[in-house]
N, C-alpha and C positions, 0 to 999 in steps of 0.2 A: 695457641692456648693449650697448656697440658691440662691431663686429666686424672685425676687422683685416683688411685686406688680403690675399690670400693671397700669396707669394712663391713666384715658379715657378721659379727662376734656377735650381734646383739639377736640374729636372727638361728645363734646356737653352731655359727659355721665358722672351724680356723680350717687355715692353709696349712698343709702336710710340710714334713722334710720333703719331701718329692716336690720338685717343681708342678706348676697349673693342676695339682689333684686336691681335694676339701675332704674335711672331717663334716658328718652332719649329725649332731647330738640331740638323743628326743630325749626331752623332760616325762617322766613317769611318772605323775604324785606315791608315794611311799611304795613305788616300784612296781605298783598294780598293772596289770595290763589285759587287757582279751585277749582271743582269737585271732578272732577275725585282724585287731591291731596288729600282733606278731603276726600274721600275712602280709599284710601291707608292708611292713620293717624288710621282712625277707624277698618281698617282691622287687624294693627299691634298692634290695642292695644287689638282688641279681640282674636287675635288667643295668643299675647306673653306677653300681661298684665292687666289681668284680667277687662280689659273695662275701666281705668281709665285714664282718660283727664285730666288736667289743663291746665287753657289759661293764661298768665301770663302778668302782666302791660308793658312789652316793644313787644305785639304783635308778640309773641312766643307759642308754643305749647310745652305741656310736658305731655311725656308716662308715666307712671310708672309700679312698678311690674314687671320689665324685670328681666327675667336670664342673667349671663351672658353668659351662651352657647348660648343665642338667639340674643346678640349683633349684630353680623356679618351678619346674615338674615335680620334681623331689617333694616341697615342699606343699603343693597340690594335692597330692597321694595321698604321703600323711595325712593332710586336714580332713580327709576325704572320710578317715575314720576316727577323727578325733583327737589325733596326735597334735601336739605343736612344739616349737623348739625356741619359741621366743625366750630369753635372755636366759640361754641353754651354757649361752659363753658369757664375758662380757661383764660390762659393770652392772649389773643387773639382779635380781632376784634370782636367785637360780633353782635347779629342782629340788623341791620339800622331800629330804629323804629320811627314809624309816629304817632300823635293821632289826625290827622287836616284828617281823613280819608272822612269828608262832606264838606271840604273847596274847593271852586272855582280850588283853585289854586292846587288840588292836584294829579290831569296828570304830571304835573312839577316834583313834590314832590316826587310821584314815582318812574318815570322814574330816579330823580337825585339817590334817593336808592339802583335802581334796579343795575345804575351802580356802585354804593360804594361797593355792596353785590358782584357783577361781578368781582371787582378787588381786593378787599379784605380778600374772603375767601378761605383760604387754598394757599394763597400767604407765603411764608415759610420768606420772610422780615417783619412779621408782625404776628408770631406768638410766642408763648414762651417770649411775655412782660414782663413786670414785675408783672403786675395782667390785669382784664378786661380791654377795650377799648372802650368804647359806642361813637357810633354815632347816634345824632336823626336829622330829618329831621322837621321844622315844617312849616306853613301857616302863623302864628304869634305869639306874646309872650303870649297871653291871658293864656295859659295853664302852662305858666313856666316849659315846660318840658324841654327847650332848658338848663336852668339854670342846669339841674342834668347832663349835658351829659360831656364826656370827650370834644369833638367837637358837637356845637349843632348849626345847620346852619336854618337860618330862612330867609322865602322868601320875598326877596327886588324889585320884580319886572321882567319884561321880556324885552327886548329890539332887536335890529337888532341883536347885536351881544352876544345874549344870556340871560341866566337864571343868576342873582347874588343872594346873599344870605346874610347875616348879620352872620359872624361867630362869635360864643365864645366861648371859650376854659377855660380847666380847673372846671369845675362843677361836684358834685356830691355828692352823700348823707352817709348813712352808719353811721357809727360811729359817725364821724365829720364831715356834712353837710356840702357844701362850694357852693355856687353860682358858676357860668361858670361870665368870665367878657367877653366882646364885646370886640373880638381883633379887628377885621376889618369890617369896615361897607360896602354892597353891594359888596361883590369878584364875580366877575365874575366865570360861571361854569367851563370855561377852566382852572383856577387856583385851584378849590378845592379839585382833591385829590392830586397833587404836595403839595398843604398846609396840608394836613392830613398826606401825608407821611413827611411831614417834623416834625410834631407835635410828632408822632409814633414812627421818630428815635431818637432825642432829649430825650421824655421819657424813652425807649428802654436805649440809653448810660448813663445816669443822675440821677437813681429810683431804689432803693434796691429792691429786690425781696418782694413783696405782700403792696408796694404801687401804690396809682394811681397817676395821674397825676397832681391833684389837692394837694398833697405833695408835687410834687417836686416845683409847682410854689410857696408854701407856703413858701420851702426851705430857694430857692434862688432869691424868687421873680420876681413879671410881669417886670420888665426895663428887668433883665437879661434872663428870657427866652423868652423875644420878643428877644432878642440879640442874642443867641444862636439858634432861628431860623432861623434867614439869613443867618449862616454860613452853613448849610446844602443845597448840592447841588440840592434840588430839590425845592427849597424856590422859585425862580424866574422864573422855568420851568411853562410854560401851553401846556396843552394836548387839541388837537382838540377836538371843540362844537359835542354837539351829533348830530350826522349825521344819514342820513336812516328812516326810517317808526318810529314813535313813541314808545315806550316802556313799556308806563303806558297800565296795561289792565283796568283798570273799570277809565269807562265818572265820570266827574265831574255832579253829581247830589244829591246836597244837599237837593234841597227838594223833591227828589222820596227815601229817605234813612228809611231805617229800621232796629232795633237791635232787635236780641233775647238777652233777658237778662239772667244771669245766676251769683247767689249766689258764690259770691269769687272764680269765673272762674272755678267751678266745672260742669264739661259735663263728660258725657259718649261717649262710641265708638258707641253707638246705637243711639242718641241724633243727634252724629255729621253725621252718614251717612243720617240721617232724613234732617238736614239741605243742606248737600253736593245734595240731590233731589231736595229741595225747589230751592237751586239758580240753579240750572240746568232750573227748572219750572220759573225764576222768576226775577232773574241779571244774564241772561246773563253766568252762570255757574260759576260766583264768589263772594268769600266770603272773610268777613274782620275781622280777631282777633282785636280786638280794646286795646287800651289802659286801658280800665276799665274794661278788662277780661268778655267781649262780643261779642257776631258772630252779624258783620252788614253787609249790602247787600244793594247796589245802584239798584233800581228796574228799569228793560228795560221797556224806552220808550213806547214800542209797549203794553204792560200790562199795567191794572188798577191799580195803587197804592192803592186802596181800599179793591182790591180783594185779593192783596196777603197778607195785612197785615190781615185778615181775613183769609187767609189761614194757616196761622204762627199760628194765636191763636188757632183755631179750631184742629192744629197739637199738641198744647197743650203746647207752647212757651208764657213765657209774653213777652209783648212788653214795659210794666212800672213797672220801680220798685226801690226801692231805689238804689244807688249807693253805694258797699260796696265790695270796694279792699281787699280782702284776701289768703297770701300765703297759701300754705300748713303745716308751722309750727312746731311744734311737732309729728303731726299725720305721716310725713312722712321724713321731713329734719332732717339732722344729727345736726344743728346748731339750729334749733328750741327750743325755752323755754316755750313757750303757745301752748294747743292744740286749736287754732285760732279757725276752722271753729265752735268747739263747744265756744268758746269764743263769736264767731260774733254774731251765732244765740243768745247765753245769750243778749245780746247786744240790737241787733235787738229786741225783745221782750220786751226791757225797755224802746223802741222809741217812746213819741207820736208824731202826727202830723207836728210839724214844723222839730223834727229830723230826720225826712223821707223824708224832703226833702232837706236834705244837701247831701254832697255826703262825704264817709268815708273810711279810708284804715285803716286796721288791720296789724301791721308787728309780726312775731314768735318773734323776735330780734334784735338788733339796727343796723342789716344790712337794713334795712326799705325797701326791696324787692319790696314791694307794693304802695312804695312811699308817706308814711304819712305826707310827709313836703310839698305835695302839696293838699291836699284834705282839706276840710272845717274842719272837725273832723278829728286826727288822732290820732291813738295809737299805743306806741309801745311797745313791750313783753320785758323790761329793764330789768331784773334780778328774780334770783329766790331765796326764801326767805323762814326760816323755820319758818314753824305756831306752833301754841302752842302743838299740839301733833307729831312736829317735822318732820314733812313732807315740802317738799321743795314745795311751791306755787308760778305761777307768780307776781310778780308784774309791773304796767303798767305807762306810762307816756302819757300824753292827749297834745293833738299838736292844735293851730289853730296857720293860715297863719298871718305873719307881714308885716311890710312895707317893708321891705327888698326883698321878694319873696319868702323866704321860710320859713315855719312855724316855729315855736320854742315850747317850752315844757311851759305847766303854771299850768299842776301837776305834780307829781312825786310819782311813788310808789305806787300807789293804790291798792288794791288787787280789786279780779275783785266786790264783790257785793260794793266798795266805788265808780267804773268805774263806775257800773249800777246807781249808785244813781245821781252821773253828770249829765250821759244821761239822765234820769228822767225831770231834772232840766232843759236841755233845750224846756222840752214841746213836 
C-alpha cells in the first residue's frame, strides 16, 4: 500500500526549492497584528526556521526552513496567540488585505476585514475552490489594488445605516492579467459577504480546477455571470450591520504613521521581536505588514512622533528608502526562474537618482506575486534561456503602468545586464 503525499496548502504550507523544508504563511486581516503576535512569529522562526521572515505584497507573513516534523508545533504556537494560516495557500479564501493602512477611513476597513477573515477561514463552503480566492479591502482606487482582487471592495462612504463599498469582481494578475470590473456601486455592509458567498459558489460550480475566477467571467461572460449570480440563494440575503464595540484595533492616524523599511520584505525573527518592543513602546502594541512588504506603526497620541521615529533609527531601522517589491524567487520557491533578491540588489545598484524615486516590483515568474502591473517600474523573471556556454539564464520583461490600470510589458527578454542598462537610462 503507498502512501500519498500529504498536502498542506490549505493549512497555509508549500514545500520550498530545497528538498523536506516548508513555507509557513500566517494570514493577518488588513496586515494588523500585536506584540505579543510578532513574538510568537519570531519565536517560531527562531527555534523551527533558521530566523527567516518574509513579508509579502498582500500583508502576510512567511516562515521558512520548517521541517516537516515541526509543522504541528508550529501551528500550536501561533494559535496560542491567535494566529492561523488556514487557507493561507491553496484553493481557498485567502488573507483579506488592505494597503490604505494611513487612510482616514481605515477603522472601517478593518473592522469590515476582520469580519470577512471571521467568516471565511476554515469555513469548509469555501474551501477546496478551484484555485486561490483574494479578497482586498481598499480607502480608494488610487492604488489599483482593488483591480487584481477576486472581490475588491472600495469604500463608498458611511451612512445611518451603514458602511457601503464599490464592489468589483473578477481581477487578477499572473499569467494573464485581467482588471476586476465595478459590479455594483455603494453595497451596503449588510449585503457583502451574502455577495461574496454568492460569487465563491458560482465560481466553486462553473471553473475547472486551477483557474480563477477571472476565467471563468472571460468564459462565459460579465451579462451571464451577473445572471448566474442572482440564481444563488444567498444573492438577495443581508446579514445584520456590525453590532457591539468596534473591531478595528489601531486609530486612524495618518499623520502620527511610520514604516521600517525593508529590501523585498526580507526581516529576521531578531529584527521582528526588536520591532514587536518598539510598538509595545510606541502604537499602542501594534504593527502593520504593509503592502510594500514593510512594518508600519500608527504612533500613540500620548508620544512624541519625533521621538520615536528617532528611536526606530537609532535601533538601526530606515525610515526612507526606495520601494522595491521582491518575492523570494529562485532562492527559495519551487516556481521561481530568477534568483530575485540577487537580481534586485543588481538593479538597485544601476539606479541613479530619479530611479530611486519610483517605486519597483521584481516577480521570480509570470505569477507576478509582487505585483509588477501595479508599481512604476516592473519586472518580470519571463523564461529561462540557454547562453552561449549553455547554461540556462533568466530573461526579463520591463512593465510600466497604462491607461487601463494595469501596466503592460514594453520589453521583452532582456537578460539581466540589458535590464541594467534600461535602468541606467532612466537616471
Amino acid at each position: 500500500m503507498t502512501t500519498q503525499p500529504i498536502d498542506y496548502r490549505l493549512d497555509g504550507i508549500y514545500r520550498q526549492r530545497q528538498e523536506g523544508f516548508f513555507m509557513q504563511r500566517v494570514k493577518l486581516p488588513a496586515g494588523v497584528f500585536s506584540a505579543e503576535q510578532a513574538r510568537a512569529i519570531a519565536d517560531v522562526s527562531s527555534r523551527f526556521g533558521q530566523g527567516a521572515i518574509h513579508l509579502t505584497t498582500r500583508g502576510s507573513i512567511e516562515i521558512h526552513w520548517l521541517l516537516e516534523g515541526d509543522l504541528i508545533e508550529v501551528k500550536r504556537v501561533l494559535a496560542k496567540v491567535g494566529l492561523t494560516s488556514r487557507g493561507a495557500c491553496g484553493g481557498a479564501v485567502r488573507g483579506i488585505t488592505c494597503s490604505s493602512q494611513g487612510a482616514a477611513e481605515f477603522p472601517a476597513l478593518e473592522a469590515m476585514a476582520r469580519r470577512l477573515h471571521r467568516h471565511f477561514v476554515g469555513n469548509p463552503r469555501f474551501e477546496r475552490l478551484p484555485k486561490k480566492f483574494k479578497i482586498g479591502v481598499e480607502a480608494d482606487t488610487a492604488s489599483r489594488r482593488h483591480l487584481i482582487q477576486d472581490v475588491g471592495l472600495v469604500f463608498a462612504g458611511s451612512d445611518t445605516d451603514g458602511t457601503r463599498f464599490d464592489v468589483y469582481l473578477g481581477g487578477g494578475l499572473g499569467r494573464e492579467p485581467q482588471a476586476g470590473f465595478l459590479y455594483e456601486a455603494a453595497v451596503n455592509e449588510k449585503r457583502i459577504i451574502p455577495l461574496i458567498e454568492a460569487v465563491a459558489r458560482v465560481y466553486a460550480a462553473n471553473t475547472p480546477a486551477g483557474k480563477r475566477v477571472k476565467h471563468l467571467i472571460r468564459e462565459i461572460g460579465e451579462p451571464e455571470f451577473r445572471r448566474r449570480l442572482t440564481l444563488e440563494p444567498s444573492f438577495n440575503e443581508e446579514l445584520p450591520a456590525q453590532a457591539g464595540l468596534p473591531e478595528g484595533l489601531t486609530p486612524a492616524a495618518a499623520n502620527r504613521r511610520l514604516e521600517a523599511r525593508f529590501f523585498g520584505g526580507v526581516l529576521s525573527a531578531e529584527l521582528l521581536a526588536e520591532l514587536a518592543d518598539f510598538a509595545a513602546a510606541w502604537s499602542g502594541g501594534l504593527l502593520m505588514a504593509t503592502a510594500d512588504q514593510d512594518i508600519a506603526f500608527h504612533i500613540a497620541d500620548t508620544v512624541n512622533l519625533a521621538d520615536a521615529a528617532e528611536a526606530l533609527k537609532l535601533a538601526g531601522f530606515a525610515l526612507d528608502a526606495t520601494t522595491f517589491r521582491v518575492c523570494p524567487g529562485a532562492h527559495l520557491c519551487k516556481v521561481g526562474l530568477s534568483p530575485t533578491r540577487d537580481v534586485a540588489r543588481t538593479i538597485s545598484a544601476a539606479m541613479g537618482p530619479a530611479a530611486k524615486q519610483l517605486t519597483w516590483a521584481l516577480s521570480g515568474c509570470p505569477n507576478s506575486c509582487t505585483q509588477p502591473q501595479l508599481a512604476e517600474i516592473g519586472i518580470v523573471s519571463s523564461s529561462l534561456v540557454k547562453d552561449e556556454q549553455g547554461e540556462r539564464t533568466p530573461r526579463f520583461d520591463l512593465y510600466r503602468p497604462n491607461s487601463e490600470g494595469l501596466g503592460s510589458a514594453f520589453e521583452h527578454s532582456l537578460t539581466l545586464d540589458e535590464l541594467c542598462s534600461k535602468v541606467r537610462e532612466i537616471g
